[in-house]
MARSELUM-826013 format. One record per residue (C-alpha): x, y, z; residue in three letters. Coordinates in nm, 4 decimals, decimal comma. Layout:
! MARSELUM-826013
         X         Y         Z  type
         X         Y         Z   ALA
...
END
This chain:
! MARSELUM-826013
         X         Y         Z  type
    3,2153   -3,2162    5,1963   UNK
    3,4280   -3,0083    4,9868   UNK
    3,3793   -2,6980    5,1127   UNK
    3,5332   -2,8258    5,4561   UNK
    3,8636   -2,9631    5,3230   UNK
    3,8955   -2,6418    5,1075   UNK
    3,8409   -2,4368    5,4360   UNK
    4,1063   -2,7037    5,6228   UNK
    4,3377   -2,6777    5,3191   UNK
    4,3380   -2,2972    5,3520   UNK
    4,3850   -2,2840    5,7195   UNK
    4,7535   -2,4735    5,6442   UNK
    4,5870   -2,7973    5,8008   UNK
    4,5434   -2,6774    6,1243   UNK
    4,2374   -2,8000    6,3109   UNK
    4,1894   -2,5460    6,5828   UNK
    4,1858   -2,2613    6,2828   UNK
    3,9655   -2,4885    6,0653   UNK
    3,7315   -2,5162    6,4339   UNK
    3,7229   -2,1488    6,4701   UNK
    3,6318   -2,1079    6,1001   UNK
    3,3626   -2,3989    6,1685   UNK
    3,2045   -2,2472    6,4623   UNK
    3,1426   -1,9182    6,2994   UNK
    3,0266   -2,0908    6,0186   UNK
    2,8612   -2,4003    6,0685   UNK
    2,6328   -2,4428    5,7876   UNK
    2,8474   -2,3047    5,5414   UNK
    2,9018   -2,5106    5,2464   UNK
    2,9010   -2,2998    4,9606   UNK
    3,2795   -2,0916    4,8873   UNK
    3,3521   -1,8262    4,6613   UNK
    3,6438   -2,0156    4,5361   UNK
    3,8618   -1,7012    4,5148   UNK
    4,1480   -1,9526    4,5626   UNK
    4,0393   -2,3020    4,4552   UNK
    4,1043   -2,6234    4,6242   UNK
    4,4063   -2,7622    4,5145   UNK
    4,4195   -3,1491    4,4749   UNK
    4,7169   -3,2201    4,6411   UNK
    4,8147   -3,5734    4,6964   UNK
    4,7242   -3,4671    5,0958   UNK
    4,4473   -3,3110    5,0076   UNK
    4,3315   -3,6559    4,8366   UNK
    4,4275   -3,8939    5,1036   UNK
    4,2331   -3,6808    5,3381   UNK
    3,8884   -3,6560    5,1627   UNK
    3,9157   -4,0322    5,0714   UNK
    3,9550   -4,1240    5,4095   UNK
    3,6617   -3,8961    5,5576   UNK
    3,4180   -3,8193    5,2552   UNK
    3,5071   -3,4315    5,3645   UNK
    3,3113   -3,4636    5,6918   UNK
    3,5316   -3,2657    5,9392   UNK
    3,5576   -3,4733    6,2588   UNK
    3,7053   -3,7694    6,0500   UNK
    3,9480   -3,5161    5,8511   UNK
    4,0932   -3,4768    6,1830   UNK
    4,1297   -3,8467    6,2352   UNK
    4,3388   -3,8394    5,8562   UNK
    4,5667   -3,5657    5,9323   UNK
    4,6639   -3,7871    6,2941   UNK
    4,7592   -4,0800    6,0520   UNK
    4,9356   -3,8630    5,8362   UNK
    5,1278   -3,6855    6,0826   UNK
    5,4236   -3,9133    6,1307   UNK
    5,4784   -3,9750    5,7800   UNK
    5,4600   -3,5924    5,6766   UNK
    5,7547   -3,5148    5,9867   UNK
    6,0047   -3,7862    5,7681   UNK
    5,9068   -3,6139    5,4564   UNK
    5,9984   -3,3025    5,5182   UNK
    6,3126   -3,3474    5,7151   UNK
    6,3866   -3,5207    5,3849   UNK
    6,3167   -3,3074    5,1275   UNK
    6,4950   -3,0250    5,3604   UNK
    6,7828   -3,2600    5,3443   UNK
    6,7623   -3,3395    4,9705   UNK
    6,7275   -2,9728    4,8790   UNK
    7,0138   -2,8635    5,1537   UNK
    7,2271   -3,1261    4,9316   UNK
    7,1504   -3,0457    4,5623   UNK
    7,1854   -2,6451    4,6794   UNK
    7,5896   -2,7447    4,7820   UNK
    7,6665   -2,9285    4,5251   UNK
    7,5637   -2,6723    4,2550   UNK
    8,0075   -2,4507    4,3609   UNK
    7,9056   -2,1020    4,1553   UNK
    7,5511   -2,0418    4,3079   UNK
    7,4921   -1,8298    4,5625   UNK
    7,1189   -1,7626    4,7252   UNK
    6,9463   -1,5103    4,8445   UNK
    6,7035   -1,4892    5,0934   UNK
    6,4094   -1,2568    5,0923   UNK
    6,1757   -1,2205    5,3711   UNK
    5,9657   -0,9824    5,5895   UNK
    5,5882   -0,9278    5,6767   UNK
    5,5459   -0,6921    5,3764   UNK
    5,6897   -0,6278    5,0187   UNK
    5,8321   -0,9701    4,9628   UNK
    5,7238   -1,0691    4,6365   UNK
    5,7792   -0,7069    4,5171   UNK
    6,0781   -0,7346    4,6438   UNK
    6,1959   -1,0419    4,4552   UNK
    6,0598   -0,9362    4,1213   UNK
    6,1953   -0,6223    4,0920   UNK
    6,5394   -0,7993    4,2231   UNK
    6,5024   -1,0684    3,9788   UNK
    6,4667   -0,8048    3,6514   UNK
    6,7776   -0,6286    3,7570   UNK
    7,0038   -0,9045    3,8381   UNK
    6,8975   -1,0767    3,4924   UNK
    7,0635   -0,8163    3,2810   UNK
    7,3554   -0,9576    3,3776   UNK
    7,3258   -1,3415    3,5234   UNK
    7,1270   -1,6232    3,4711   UNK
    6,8920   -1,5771    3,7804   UNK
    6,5790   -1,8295    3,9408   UNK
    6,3569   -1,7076    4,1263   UNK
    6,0738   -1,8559    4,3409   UNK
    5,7429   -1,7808    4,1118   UNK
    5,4561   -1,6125    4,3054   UNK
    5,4191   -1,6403    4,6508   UNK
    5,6392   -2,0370    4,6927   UNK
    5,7862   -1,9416    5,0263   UNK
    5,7314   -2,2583    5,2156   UNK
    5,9555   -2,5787    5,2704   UNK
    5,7526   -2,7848    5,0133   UNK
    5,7067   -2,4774    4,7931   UNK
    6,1085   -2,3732    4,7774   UNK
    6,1826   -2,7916    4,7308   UNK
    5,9347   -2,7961    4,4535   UNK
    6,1503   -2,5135    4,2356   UNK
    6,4919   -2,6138    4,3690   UNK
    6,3884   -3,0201    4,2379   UNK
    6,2467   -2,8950    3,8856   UNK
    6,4513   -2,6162    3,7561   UNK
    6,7543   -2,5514    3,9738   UNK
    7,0310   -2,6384    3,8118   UNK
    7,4551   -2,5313    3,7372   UNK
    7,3228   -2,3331    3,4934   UNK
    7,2113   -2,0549    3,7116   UNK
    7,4016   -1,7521    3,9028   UNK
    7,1658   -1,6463    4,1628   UNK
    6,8666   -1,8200    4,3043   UNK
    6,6266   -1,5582    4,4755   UNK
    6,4345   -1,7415    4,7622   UNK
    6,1258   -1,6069    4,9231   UNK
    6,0552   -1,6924    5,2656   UNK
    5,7032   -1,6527    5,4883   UNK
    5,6629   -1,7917    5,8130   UNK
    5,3742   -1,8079    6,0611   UNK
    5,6359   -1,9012    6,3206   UNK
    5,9098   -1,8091    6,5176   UNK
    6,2062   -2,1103    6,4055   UNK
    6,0187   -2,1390    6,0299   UNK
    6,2824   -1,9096    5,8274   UNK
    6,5778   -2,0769    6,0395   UNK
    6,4484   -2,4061    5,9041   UNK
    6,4278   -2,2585    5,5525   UNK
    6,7772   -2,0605    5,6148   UNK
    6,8977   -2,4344    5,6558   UNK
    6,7486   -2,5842    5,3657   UNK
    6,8818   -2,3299    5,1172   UNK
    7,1825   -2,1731    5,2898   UNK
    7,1576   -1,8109    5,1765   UNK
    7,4540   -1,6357    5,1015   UNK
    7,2253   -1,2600    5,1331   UNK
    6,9569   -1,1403    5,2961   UNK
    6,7139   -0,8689    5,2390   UNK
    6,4806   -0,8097    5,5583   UNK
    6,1553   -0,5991    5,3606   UNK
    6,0242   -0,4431    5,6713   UNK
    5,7825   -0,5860    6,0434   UNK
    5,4967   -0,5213    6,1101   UNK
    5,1421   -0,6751    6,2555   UNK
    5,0748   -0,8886    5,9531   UNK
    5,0082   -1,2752    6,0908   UNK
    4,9784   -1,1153    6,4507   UNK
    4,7245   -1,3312    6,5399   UNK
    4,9743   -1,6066    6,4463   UNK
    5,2670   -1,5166    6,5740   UNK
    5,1061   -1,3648    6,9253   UNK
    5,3393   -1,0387    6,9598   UNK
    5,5365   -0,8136    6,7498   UNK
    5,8064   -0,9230    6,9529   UNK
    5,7404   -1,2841    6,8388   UNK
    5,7551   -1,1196    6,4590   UNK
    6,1182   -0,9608    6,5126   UNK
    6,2404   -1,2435    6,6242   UNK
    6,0874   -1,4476    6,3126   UNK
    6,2418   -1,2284    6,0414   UNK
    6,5480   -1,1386    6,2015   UNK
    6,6458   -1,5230    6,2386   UNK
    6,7720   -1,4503    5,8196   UNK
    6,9470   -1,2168    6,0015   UNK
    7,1611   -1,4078    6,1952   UNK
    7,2053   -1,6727    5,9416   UNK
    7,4053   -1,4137    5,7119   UNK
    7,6935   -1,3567    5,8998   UNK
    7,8733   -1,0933    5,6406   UNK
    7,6423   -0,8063    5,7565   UNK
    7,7683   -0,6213    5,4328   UNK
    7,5556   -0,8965    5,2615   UNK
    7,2094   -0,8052    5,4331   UNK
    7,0079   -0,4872    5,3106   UNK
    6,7342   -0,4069    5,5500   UNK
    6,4726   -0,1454    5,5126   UNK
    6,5371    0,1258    5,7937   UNK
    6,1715    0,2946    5,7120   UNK
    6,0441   -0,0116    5,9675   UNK
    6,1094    0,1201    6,2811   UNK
    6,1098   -0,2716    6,4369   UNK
    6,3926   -0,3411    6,1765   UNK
    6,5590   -0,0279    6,2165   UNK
    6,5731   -0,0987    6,6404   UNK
    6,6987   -0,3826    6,6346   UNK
    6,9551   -0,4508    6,3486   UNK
    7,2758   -0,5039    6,4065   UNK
    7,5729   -0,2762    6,2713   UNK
    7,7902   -0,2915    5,9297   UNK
    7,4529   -0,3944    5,7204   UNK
    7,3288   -0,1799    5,4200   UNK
    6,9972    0,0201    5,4644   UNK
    6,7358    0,1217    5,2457   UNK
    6,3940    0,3159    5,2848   UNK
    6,4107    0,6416    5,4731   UNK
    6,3594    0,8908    5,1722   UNK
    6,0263    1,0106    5,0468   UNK
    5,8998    0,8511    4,8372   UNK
    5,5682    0,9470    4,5639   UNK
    5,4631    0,5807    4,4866   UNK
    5,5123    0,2813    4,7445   UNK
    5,7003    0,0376    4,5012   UNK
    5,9643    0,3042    4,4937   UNK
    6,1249    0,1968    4,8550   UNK
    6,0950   -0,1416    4,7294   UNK
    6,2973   -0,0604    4,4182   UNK
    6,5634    0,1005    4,6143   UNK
    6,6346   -0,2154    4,8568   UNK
    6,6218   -0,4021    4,5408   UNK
    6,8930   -0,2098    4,3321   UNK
    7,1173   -0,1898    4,6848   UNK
    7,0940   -0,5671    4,6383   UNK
    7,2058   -0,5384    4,3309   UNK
    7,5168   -0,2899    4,3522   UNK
    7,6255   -0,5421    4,5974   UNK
    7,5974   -0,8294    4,3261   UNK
    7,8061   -0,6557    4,0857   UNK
    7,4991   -0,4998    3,8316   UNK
    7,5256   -0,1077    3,9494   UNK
    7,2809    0,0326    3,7171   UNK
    6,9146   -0,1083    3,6963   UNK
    6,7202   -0,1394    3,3759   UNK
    6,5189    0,2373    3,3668   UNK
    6,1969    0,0687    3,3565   UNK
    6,0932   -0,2493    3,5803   UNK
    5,7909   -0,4364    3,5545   UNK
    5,5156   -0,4284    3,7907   UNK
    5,4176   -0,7386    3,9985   UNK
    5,0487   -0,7777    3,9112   UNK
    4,7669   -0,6743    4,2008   UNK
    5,0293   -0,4714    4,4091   UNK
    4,9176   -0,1129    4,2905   UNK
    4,8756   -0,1799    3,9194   UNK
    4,6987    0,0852    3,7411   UNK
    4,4233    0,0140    3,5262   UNK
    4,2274    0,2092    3,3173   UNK
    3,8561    0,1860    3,1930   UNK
    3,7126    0,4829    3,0562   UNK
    3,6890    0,7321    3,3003   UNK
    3,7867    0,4862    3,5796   UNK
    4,0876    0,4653    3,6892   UNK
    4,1491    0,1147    3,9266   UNK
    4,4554    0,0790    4,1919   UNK
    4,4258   -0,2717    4,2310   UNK
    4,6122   -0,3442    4,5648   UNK
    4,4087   -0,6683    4,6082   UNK
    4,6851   -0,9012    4,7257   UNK
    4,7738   -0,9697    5,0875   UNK
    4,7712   -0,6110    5,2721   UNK
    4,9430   -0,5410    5,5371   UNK
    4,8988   -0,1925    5,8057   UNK
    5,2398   -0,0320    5,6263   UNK
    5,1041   -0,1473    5,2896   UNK
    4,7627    0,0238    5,3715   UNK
    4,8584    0,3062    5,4823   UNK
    5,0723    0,3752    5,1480   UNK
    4,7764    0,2616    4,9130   UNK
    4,5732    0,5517    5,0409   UNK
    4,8321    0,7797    5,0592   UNK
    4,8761    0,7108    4,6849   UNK
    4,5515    0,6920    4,6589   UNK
    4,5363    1,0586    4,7751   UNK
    4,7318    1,1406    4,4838   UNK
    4,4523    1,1836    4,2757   UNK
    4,2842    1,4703    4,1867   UNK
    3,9516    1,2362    4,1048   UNK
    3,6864    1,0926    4,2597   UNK
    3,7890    0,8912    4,5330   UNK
    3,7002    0,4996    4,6549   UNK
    3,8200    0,2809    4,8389   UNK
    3,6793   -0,0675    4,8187   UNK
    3,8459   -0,3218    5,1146   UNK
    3,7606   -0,6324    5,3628   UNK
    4,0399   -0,5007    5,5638   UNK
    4,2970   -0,6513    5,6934   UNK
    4,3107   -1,0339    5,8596   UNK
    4,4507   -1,2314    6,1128   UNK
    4,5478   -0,9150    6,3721   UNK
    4,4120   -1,0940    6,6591   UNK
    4,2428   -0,9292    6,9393   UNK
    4,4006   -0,5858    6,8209   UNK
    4,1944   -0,6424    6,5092   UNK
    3,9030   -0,3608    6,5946   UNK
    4,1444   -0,0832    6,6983   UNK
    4,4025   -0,1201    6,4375   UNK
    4,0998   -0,0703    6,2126   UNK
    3,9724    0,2313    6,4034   UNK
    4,2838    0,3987    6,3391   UNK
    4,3120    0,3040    5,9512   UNK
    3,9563    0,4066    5,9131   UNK
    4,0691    0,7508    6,0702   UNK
    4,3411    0,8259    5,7592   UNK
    4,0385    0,7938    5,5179   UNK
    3,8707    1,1123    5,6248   UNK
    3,9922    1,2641    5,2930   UNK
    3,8492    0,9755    5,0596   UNK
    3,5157    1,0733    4,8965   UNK
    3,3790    0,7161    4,9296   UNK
    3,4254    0,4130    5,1227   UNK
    3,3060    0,0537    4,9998   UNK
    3,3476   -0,2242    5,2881   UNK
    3,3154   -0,5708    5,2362   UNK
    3,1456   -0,7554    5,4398   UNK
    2,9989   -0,6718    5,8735   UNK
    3,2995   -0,7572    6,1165   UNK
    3,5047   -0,6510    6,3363   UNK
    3,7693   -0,5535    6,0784   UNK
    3,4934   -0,3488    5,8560   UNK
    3,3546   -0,2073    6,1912   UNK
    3,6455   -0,0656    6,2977   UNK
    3,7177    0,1190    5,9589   UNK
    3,3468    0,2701    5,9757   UNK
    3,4027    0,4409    6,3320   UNK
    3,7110    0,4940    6,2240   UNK
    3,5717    0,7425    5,9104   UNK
    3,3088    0,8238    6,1339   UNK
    3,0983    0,9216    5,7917   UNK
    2,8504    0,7075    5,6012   UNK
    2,9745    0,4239    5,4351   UNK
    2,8843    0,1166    5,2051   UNK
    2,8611   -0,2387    5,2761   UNK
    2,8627   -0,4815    5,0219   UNK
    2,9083   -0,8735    5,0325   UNK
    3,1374   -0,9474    4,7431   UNK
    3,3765   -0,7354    4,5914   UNK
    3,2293   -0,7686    4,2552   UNK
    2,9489   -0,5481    4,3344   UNK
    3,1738   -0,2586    4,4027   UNK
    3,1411   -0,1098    4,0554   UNK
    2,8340   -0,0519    4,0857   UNK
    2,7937    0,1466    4,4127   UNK
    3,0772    0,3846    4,2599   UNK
    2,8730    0,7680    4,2464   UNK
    3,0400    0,9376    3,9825   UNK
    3,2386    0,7674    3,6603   UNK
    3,4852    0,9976    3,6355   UNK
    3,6671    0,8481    3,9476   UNK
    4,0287    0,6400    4,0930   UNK
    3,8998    0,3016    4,3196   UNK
    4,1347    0,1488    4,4895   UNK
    4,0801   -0,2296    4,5464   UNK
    4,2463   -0,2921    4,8805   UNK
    4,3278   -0,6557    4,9574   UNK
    4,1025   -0,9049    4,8443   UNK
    4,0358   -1,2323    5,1226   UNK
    3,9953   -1,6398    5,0435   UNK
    3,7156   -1,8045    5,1528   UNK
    3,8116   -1,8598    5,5159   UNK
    3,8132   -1,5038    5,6492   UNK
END
């Protein structure tokens, strides 16, 4: 069935997540498709093997496994060497548990008034992802190639930090995001920081000192960003970014940068005004969505799932959110969970449950009104 290699395919191939996801849902076989199977040559081999049906996907992945460890120590190896042979590039790593991708855009639109800059495109911040740019459009043409790197591991950005050798690093903030992952904060720090101590020229790192877990536990002689107030939450983004920059030789940023799409993007219908914050929220990335949202004078909703993968803290990190949103006029959740129950004790008012997000818009009370769309999940939370 489909719907069960989707599920596996979202879970990174990993059968104990795919089990968890089963035993919740074991008659499930019907997705939203919010983020549609992708065909991938594994993805193939797999259903052909099992017809979809999930005890003998388990079986395919076990055949596949030796083959896949080759690959990639490969294609890390083929990457490492097409990255040193290209003398006037230099690389620069991006990573954190927040404000990545912002990050890199608004890095990538300064740096390309002045050099011929690459940068990963959306959210290509694994191994295979990274390979896939570096193999198709890296080439001596380019100044600067902007990498983005995730993890859901302690060791994964050391791996990547080999594979592309960055000659920067910008460390975006830590917090809980992936907790249930990773299994500690402390697990997290030690994740991120591992760009870190790959860039040995501290005066090539900028780090945001707002994140009190970066802020403890950098080391001296790198360049901070992110303890001034700030009235919209790209700004401390913009500021790491154009530190970045001054360091790269391009002082003065363009005075207007683009917005990454579904990362506080303004839109307006009528008397609606829509903060769509719908991609991958985090608790720091939360917290300054409402605060923005706050802002307004309007009307104001807040329509969310909450927030995934925090583990066993999951209920009282909710509890605590859901206490910051005292001062919101209406509160849409989506979906009954642990994640959507903390939030409502949290408020300790009446709220709204729907199932899918699209039937937000019409629970809204008043037209004249600012909805904030906070994070939006796939199909296997």
């Amino acid at each position: 069935m489909k719907a069960h290699l989707h599920i596996l395919q979202l879970e990174g191939y990993q059968p104990l997540r795919f089990l968890k996801w089963w035993i919740k849902n074991p008659f499930k076989f019907k997705l939203e498709d919010k983020k549609p199977l992708v065909w991938t040559g594994k993805a193939k081999f797999i259903y052909a093997l099992s017809g979809g049906f999930w005890p003998l996907m388990f079986m395919a992945l076990a055949i596949l496994k030796p083959y896949e460890m080759i690959n990639r120590k490969l294609v890390k190896t083929r990457v490492r060497n097409k990255i040193r042979c290209l003398k006037n590039l230099k690389v620069i790593g991006i990573t954190g548990s927040f404000g990545k991708t912002s990050m890199k855009e608004f890095l990538y639109q300064i740096l390309k008034t002045k050099y011929r800059v690459l940068r990963t495109p959306e959210s290509y911040n694994t191994v295979f992802g990274i390979a896939k740019v570096v193999d198709l459009e890296l080439d001596n043409s380019y100044d600067f190639f902007i990498c983005e790197m995730g993890a859901y591991k302690r060791g994964e950005i050391a791996e990547l930090c080999w594979m592309v050798e960055p000659d920067y690093g910008i460390l975006t903030g830590i917090n809980g995001q992936h907790l249930e992952r990773f299994g500690s904060i402390e697990n997290i720090v030690k994740a991120k920081f591992e760009l870190v101590e790959f860039v040995r020229d501290r005066s090539r790192l900028v780090l945001n000192f707002g994140s009190e877990p970066v802020k403890k536990n950098a080391p001296a002689g790198v360049v901070t960003y992110g303890q001034g107030k700030y009235k919209h939450p790209r700004d401390q983004n913009i500021e790491g970014a154009v530190k970045m920059a001054a360091i790269l030789g391009v002082p003065k940023p363009p005075k207007k940068l683009k917005e990454p799409i579904h990362r506080l993007s303004l839109i307006r219908r009528g008397d609606m005004t829509i903060i769509d914050d719908a991609y991958s929220s985090n608790t720091d990335g939360f917290v300054a969505a409402v605060k923005y949202l706050r802002s307004f004078k309007e009307w104001k909703v807040i329509v969310t799932p909450g927030i995934p993968e925090l583990g066993s803290a999951t209920y009282e990190i909710h509890k605590r959110l859901g206490a910051l949103l005292t001062d919101i006029d209406q509160v849409i959740l989506v979906g009954k969970n642990d994640r959507t129950r903390g939030l409502a004790d949290g408020y300790q008012k009446p709220v709204e449950y729907i199932e899918k997000v699209t039937e937000a818009i019409s629970k809204i009370k008043t037209g004249k009104s600012v909805v904030l769309f906070e994070n939006d999940l796939p199909d296997n939370y």
